[in-house]
C-alpha positions as CSV (number, residue, x, y, z in Angstrom):
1,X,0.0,0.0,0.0
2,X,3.3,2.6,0.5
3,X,4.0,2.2,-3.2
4,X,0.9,3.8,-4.2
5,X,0.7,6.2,-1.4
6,X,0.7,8.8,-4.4
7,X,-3.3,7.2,-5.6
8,X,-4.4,6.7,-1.8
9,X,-6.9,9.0,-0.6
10,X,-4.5,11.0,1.9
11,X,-6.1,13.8,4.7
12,X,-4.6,15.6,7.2
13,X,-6.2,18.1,9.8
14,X,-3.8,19.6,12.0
15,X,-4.2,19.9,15.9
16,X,-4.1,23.3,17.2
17,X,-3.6,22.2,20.5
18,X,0.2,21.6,19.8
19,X,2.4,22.4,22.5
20,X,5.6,22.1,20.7
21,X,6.5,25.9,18.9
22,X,8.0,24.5,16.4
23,X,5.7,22.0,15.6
24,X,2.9,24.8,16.0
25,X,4.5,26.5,13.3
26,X,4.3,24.0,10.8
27,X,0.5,23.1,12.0
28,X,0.1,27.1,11.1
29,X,1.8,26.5,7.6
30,X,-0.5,23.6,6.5
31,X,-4.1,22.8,8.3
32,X,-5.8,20.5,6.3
33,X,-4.3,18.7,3.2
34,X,-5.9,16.2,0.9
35,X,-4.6,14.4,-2.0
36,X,-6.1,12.2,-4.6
37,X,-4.4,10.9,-8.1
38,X,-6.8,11.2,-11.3
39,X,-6.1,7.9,-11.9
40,X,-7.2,6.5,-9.0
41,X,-10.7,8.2,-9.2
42,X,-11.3,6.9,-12.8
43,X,-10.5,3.2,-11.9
44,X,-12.7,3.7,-8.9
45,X,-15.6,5.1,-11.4
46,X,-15.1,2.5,-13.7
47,X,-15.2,-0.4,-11.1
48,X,-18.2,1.6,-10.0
49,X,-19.7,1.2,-14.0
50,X,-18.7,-2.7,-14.5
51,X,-21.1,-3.7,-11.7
52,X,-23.7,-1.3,-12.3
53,X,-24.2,-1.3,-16.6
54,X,-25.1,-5.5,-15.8
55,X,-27.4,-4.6,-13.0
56,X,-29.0,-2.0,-15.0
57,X,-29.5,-4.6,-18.1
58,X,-31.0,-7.3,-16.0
59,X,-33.6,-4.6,-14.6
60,X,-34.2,-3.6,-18.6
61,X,-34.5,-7.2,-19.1
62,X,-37.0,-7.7,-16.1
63,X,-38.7,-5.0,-17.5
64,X,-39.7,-6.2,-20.7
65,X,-40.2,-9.8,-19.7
66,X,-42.9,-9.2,-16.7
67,X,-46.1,-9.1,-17.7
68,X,-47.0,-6.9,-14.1
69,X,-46.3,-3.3,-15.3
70,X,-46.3,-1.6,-12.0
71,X,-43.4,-3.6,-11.1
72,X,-42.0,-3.6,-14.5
73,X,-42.0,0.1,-14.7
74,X,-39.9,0.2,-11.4
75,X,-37.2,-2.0,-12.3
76,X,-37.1,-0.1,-15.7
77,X,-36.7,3.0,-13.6
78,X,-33.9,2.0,-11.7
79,X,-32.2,0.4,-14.7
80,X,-31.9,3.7,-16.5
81,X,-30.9,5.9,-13.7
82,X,-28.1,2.4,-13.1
83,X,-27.6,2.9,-16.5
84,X,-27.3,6.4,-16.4
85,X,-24.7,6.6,-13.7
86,X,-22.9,4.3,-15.3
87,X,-22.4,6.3,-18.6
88,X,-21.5,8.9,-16.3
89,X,-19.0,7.8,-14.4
90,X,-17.2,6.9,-17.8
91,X,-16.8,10.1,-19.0
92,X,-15.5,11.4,-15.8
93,X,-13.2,8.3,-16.2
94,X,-12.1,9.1,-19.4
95,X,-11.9,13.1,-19.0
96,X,-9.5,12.2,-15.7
97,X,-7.1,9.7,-17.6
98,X,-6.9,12.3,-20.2
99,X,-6.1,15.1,-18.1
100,X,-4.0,13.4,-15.7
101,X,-2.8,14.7,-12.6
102,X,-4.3,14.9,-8.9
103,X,-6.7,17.1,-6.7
104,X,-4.9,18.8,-4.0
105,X,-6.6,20.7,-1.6
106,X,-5.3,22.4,1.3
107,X,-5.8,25.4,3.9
108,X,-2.8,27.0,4.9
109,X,-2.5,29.6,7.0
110,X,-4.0,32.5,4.4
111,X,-5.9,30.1,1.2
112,X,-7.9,27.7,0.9
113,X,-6.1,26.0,-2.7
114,X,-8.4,24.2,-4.5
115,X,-6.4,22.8,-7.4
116,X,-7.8,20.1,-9.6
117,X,-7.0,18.1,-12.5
118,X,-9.7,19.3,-14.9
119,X,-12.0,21.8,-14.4
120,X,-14.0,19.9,-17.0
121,X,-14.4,17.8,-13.3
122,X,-14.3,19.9,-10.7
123,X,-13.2,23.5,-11.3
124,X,-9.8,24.6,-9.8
125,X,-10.0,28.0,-7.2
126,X,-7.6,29.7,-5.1
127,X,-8.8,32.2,-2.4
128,X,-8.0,33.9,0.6
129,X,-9.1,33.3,3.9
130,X,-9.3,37.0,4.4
131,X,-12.0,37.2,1.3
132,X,-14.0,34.4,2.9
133,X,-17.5,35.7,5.1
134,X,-18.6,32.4,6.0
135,X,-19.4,28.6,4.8
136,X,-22.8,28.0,4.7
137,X,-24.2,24.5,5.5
138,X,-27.7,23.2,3.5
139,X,-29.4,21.0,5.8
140,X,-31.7,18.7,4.7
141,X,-33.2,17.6,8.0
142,X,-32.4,17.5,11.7
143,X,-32.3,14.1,12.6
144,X,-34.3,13.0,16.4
145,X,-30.6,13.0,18.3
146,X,-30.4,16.5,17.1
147,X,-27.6,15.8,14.5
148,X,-27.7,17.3,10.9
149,X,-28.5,15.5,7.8
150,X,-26.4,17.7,5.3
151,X,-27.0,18.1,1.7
152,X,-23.7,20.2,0.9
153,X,-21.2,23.0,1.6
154,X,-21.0,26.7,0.0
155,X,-18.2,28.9,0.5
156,X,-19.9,32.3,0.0
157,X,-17.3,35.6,-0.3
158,X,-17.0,39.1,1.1
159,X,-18.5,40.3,-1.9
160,X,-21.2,37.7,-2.3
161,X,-20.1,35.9,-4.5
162,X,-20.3,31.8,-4.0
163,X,-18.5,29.1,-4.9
164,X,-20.4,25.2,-4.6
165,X,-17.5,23.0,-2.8
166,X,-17.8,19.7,-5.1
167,X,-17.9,16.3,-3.2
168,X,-16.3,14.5,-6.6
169,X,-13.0,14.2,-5.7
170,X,-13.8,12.0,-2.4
171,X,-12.4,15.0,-0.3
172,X,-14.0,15.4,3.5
173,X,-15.9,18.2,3.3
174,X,-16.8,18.2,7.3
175,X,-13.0,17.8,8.2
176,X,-12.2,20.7,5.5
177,X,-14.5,22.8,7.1
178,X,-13.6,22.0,10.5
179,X,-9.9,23.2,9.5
180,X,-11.7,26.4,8.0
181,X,-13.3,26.9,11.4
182,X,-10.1,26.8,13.4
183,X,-8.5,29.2,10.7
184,X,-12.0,31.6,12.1
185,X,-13.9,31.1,9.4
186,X,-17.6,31.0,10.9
187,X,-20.4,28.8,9.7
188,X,-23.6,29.1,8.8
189,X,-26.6,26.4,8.8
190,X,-29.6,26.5,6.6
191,X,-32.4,23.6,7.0
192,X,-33.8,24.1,3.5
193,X,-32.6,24.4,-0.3
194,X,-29.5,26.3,-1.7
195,X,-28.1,27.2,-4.6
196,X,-26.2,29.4,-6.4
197,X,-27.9,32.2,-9.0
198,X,-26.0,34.6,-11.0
199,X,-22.7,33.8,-8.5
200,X,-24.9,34.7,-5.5
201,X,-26.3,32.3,-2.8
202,X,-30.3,32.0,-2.7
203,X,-31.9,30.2,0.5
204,X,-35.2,28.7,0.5
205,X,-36.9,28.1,3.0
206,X,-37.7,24.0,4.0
207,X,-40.1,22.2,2.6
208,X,-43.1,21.0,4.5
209,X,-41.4,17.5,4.8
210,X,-38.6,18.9,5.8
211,X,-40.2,20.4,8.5
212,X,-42.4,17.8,9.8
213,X,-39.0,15.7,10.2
214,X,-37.0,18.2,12.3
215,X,-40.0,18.7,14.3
């Protein structure tokens, strides 16, 4: 597994509680890194398409054979979306052994580096933790022990201006926040929709669902 430390899934969040100065300083240089080869992301979406495109033919096949159309029309529906993902996850495959490459994303101790190996994927960013207001959290529900069900993470500007962090690259989007945090970055929850319009964030507010389950 050392040899291919370089296409392992690698994160590292710093402990501010270091004692050591010297070892303070390097936690202050590098908070949260994470690493992941291109190539190791398309063999893990392809593995991901050879067991789905069979599943989502022997659904298609189940689907035309039954004679009960309720049920047939279910197992069709979960052969296309298997189907779908599928094709899906071979372009990305193909678009990533193309470009080549890895992810790296890091906070240091002024950025948060998002660098990526195709924007084509997931779009590459670099910004300051000086230009960042706050990271907003979309909550889906609030589950009976009181703990969030979260949909995904926005990093919203100074200016307003939002950026959508993508969950593609397998990166831990909790423990990248939590190293945005101790940088002083503050959070904000939202138990409803997001999304992004014209650059700027747009909250809505739950739906009724949503409310009956946080209740």
């Amino acid at each position: 597994m050392g040899t291919r430390a370089s296409e392992e899934l690698v994160a590292v969040v710093v402990d501010r509680r270091l004692t050591n100065p010297a070892a303070a300083a390097d936690a202050c240089s590098m908070a949260f890194v994470f690493t992941r080869s291109a190539r190791d992301k398309a063999r893990s979406g392809l593995r991901f398409a050879t067991i789905a495109v069979p599943v989502a033919a022997g659904l298609l096949y189940l689907t035309i054979s039954r004679e009960l159309w309720l049920a047939a029309g279910v197992l069709g529906l979960f052969g296309v979306l298997a189907g779908f993902g599928s094709f899906m996850a071979v372009v990305m495959a193909v678009l990533l052994l193309r470009a080549g490459g890895a992810w790296r994303i890091e906070v240091t101790e002024s950025a948060l580096i998002w660098a990526s190996p195709t924007d084509a994927v997931d779009p590459s960013f670099e910004i300051a933790l000086a230009d960042i207001d706050h990271v907003l959290i979309e909550v889906e529900k609030v589950r009976p022990d009181g703990t969030d069900d979260i949909d995904d993470y926005f990093l919203v500007r100074r200016d307003g201006r939002a950026v959508k962090l993508n969950k593609v690259s397998g990166v831990s989007l909790e423990d990248l926040v939590e190293a945005l945090t101790a940088e002083g970055i503050e959070t904000q929850r939202h138990l409803g929709h997001v999304r992004i319009v014209d650059g700027q964030i747009e909250r809505r507010p739950p739906k009724r669902s949503q409310r009956r389950a946080s209740a």
